[in-house]
N, C-alpha and C positions, 0 to 999 in steps of 0.2 A: 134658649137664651144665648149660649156659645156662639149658634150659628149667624144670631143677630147681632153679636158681640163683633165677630169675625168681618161680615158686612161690614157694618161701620167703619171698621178698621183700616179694610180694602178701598172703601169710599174714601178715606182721609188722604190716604196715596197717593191719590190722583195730583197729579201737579198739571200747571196748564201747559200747550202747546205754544210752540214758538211760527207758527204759519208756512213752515217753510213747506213744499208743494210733494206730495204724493208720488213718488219713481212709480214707474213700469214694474213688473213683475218678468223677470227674466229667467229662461231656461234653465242658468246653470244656478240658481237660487234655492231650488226645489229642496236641497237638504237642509237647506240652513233659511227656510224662512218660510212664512205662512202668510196668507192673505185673503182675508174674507168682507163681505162687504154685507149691508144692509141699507134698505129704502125705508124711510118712514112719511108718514103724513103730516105735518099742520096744523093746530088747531085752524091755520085759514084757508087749508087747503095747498100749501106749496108742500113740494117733496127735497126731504134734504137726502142727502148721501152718504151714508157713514162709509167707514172701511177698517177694519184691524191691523195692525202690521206688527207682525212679531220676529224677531229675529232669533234664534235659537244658539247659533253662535255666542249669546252671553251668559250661557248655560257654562262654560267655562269658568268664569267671576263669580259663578254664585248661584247668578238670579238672572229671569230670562225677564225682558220690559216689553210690556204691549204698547201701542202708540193706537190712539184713536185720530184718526181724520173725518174731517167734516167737509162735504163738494169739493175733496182734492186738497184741503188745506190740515196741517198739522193741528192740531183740534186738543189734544192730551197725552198726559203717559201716564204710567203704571207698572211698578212692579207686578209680575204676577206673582199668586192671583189677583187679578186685577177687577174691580167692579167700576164701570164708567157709566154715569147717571148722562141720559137720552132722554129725549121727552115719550111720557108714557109706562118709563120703566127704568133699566140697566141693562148694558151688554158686559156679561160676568167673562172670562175671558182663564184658563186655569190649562198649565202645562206639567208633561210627564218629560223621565227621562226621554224620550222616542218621538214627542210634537206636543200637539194639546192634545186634552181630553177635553175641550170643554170650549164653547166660543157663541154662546148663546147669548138670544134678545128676551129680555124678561121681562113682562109687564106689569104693573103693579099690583095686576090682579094674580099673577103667581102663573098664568099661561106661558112657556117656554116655547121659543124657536129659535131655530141654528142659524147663525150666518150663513150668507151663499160663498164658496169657496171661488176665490178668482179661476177661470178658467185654464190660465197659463200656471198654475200651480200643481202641486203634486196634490193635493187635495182636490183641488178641481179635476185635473185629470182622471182621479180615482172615481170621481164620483161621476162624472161622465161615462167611464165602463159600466159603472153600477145602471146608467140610463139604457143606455147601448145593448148592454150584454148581460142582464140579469141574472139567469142561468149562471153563466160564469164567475159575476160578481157574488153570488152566492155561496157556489162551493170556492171559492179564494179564502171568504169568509171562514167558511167552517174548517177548510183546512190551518188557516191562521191558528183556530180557538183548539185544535186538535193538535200542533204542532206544540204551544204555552201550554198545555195539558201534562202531553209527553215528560215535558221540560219540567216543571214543577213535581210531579209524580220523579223524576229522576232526581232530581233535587232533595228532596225529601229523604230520598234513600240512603243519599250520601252524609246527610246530614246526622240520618238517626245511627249511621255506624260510627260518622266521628263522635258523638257524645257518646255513646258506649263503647268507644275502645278501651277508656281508662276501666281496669279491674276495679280499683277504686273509688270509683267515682260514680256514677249512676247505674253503672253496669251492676253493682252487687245490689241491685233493686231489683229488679227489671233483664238483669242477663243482657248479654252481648248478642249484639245483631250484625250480622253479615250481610249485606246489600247483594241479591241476586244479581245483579248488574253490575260487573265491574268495567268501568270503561277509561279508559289510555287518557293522558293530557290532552294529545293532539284530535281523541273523539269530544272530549269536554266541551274542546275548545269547539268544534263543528255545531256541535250543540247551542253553544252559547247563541253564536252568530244566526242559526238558525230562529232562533225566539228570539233575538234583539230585530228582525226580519218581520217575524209574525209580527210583534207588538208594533212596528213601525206602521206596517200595511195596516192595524186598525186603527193608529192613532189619525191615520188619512181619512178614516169615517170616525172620527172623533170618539170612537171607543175605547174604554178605559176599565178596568176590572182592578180593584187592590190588591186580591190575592194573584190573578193570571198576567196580567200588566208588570205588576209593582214586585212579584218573585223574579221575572227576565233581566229588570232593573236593577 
């Protein structure tokens, strides 16, 4: 019922588009903006063109806003999460600290499929290696989920020693813990950067984990 609740809510968002025409997809755009497109059919047989466009950049104010376009023309917007009614279904449209996690075509039979990422994108680009170079695309992957692992597992350690440094305080429950891993500011910091890295490179295959994601975050 939540998640039907939620829907709704996302569907109300939508405000309409002002027509103005679809930009190019530029090189230096790759970190501050995403672009995915989809075809559909007709009931009379014409093919229309959607396309997503998210700018990430308004992740600063808040809130990041998806724009649907329709054959090149400014079609809607949406806070994300954003749910844009299409014929046949919705394109649900949902972002992480690091890109989206989420940029799918949903039918109303509950079938799921991802938009295709513009090729001049960083998601396109990514997904292109993934065609190209499988093998590689693969262990990228796993090192990604190996590197948020580390991270989290390190995370954890830090955390369980600050809440039992106070004698008084959880520690005379449960004893004081010492983190076998003592690491410097400036290792922290390496650390950091490295899993805000990982989780970037999965957000480019639209992967998203709460706990492995959302602890980088």
């Amino acid at each position: 019922m939540f998640k039907e609740w939620r829907h709704r809510r996302a569907v109300q968002r939508v405000k309409p588009g002002d027509g103005r025409p679809l930009k190019r997809f530029r090189w230096w755009q790759m970190l501050t903006r995403a672009l995915f497109h989809l075809r559909l059919m007709n009931d009379d047989g014409r093919r229309t063109d959607y396309a997503v466009d998210v700018r990430h950049q308004n992740q600063s104010d808040g809130y990041v806003k998806a724009h649907l376009y329709l054959d090149g023309r400014h079609h809607a917007e949406s806070r994300v999460p954003a749910v844009f009614p299409v014929p046949g279904g919705t394109v649900e449209v949902r972002a992480s600290n690091f890109g989206l996690k989420r940029c799918h075509y949903v039918t109303v039979e509950g079938a799921e499929f991802p938009l295709v990422p513009d090729p001049a994108s960083a998601e396109g680009r990514r997904a292109r290696l993934d065609r190209s170079h499988p093998a590689l695309s693969r262990w990228i992957g796993f090192l990604s989920v190996t590197v948020l692992v580390i991270g989290l597992a390190l995370l954890i350690l830090q955390l369980a020693e600050q809440i039992t440094r106070d004698p008084e305080g959880l520690a005379q429950y449960v004893g004081t813990f010492v983190s076998p891993i003592d690491l410097s500011a400036g290792a922290n910091a390496v650390v950091g950067l490295v899993t805000v890295a990982a989780s970037t490179e999965r957000a480019l295959r639209l992967r998203y984990n709460w706990l492995l994601d959302g602890g980088a975050g």
